[in-house]
N, C-alpha and C positions, 0 to 999 in steps of 0.2 A: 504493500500500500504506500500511494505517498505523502510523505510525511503531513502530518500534523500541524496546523496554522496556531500560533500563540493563541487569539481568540478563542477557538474552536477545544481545546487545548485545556482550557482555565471552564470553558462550560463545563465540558464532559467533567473534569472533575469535582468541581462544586455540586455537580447534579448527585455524586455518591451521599454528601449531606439529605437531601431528600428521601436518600434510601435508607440510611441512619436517622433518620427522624421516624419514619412509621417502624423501626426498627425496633429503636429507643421507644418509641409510645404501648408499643405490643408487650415491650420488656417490663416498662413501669408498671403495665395496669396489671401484669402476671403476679408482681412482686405487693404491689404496693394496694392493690384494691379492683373487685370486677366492676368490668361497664358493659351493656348490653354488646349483642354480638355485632349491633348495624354498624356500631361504632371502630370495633375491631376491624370492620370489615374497612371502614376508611382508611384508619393507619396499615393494612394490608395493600391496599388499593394507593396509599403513598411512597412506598418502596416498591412499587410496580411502576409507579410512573418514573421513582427518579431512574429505575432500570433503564426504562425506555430512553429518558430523555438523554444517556449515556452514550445508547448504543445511537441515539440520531445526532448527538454532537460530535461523539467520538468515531463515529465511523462513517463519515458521509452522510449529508442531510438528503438521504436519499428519498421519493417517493415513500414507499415501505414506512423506513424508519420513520418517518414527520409523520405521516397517516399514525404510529405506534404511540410517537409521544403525543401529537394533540388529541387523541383516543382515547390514553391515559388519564392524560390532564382531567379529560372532559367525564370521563368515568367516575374519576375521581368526585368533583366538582357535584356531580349526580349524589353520589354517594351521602357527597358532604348531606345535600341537598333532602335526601330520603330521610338522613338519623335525626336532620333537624323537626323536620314533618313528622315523624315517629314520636320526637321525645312533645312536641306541643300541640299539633292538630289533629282535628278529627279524623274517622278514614275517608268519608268521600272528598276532604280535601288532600289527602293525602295523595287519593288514587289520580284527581284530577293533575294535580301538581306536577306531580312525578311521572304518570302518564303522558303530559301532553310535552314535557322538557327533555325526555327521554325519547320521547320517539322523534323530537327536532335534533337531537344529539344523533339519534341515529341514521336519518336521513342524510344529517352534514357527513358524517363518514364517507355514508356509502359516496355521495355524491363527489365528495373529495378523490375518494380513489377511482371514482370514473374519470373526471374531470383531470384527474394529475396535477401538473406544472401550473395550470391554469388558474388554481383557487390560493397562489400564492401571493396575489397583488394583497397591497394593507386596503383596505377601508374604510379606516382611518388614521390618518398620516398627521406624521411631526414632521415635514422633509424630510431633509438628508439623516436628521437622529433616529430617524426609527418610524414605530407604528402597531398597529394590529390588525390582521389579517381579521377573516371573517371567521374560524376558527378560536381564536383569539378572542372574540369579542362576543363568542357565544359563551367560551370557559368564564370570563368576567361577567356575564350576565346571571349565569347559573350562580357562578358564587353569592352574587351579590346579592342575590333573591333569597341564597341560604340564611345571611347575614340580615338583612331587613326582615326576614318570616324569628329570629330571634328576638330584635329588637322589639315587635312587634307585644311577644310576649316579656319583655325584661322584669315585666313586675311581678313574673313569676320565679324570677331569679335569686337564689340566696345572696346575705348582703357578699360570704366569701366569692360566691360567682359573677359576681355584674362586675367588680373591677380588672379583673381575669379576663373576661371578654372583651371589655373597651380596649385593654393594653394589645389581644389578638390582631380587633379588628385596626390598630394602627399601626401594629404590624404587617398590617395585609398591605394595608393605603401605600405605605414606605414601598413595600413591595412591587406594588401594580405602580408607582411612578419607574421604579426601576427599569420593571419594564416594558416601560416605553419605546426604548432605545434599541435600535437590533440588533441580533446577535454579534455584530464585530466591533461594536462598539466600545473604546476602552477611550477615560480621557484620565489627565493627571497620571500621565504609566498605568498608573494601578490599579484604576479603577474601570475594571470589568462591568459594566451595566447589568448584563444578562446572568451573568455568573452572581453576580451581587444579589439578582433579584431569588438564585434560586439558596442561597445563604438565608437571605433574609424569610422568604416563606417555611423550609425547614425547621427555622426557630419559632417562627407562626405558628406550627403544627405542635411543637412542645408545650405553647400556650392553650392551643385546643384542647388538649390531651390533660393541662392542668384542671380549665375549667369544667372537662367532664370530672375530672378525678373529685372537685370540691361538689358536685353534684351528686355523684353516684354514689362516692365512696365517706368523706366526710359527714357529707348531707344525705343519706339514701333514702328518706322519705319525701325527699322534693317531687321526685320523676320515679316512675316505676321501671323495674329493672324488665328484660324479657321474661 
């Protein structure tokens, strides 16, 4: 293969943090306290993506590989999406929710790997610093709906949970500015944008993993376990 681009270089290994983060969260909650299994299922679903997104920095952002990590991401993203609908809403809105987000994550799949090369313009564009494809701006929509259907209910939040969350979600914000920027983008030497953003999300997920933990395991009468 040939070599390795410094940009390309610093993703692929930042992205192993991502896979040390649902790692780390699967280890804490064995050790330290159980949380439902939807929940398991995400930090499962978070070391599957940083795999992904290793094997599409580190080895050719190939077709394949991009279909694997924004698939990932967006699985993920879902996931997030289902344990939050689980732990506060009913089920017919659970079913609509998750239903109608999942089967647009699934279409964009398919539709991507028909499409190829094609579905990689941004649609919405910073110029030259970057952007977010269409892909991109489906994963930040799902999340974000995860995070508003919370807020939504915060008042059902213990007082240790609601400041565990805020600290999450501006972990996230840091994050989604990060990345904005495309992947080759590095300014000041050392700072990797894309790399940085998948730093900073990883620690994001430690924060998750804390505010379930002050939910399920401190507080177990908050939210009911499966």
């Amino acid at each position: 293969m040939p070599p390795i681009s410094p940009p390309d270089l610093v993703n692929a290994v930042s992205a192993f943090a991502t896979v040390l983060s649902g790692l780390t969260a699967l280890a804490l909650t064995a050790l330290l306290g159980r949380q439902p299994g939807r929940w398991l299922a995400v930090y499962f679903a978070l070391m599957v993506t940083g795999l992904a997104t290793v094997w599409y920095h580190g080895y050719g952002e190939s077709l394949i590989a991009g279909a694997a990590d924004i698939g990932t991401n967006l699985l993920l993203a879902w996931l997030f999406l289902l344990a939050v609908l689980y732990d506060f809403y009913s089920p017919i809105t659970r079913r609509w929710v998750a239903g109608v987000s999942g089967s647009v994550i699934l279409i964009y799949i398919l539709w991507r790997l028909a499409a190829g090369a094609s579905l990689r313009f941004y649609i919405l564009t910073f110029g030259a610093f970057g952007g977010f494809n269409l892909g991109e701006v489906l994963l930040i929509l799902t999340s974000l709906m995860a995070v508003i259907l919370v807020y939504l209910r915060f008042d059902r939040l213990t007082d240790s949970a609601r400041p565990i969350w805020i600290t999450a979600t501006a972990i996230f914000l840091i994050g989604a500015l990060l990345a904005t920027a495309s992947n080759q983008v590095v300014e000041a030497r050392v700072l990797a944008f894309h790399a940085s953003w998948h730093l900073v999300g990883a620690f994001g997920f430690i924060f998750v993993w804390a505010f379930n933990h002050a939910r399920f395991a401190i507080d177990p009468n908050q939210t009911e376990l499966d």
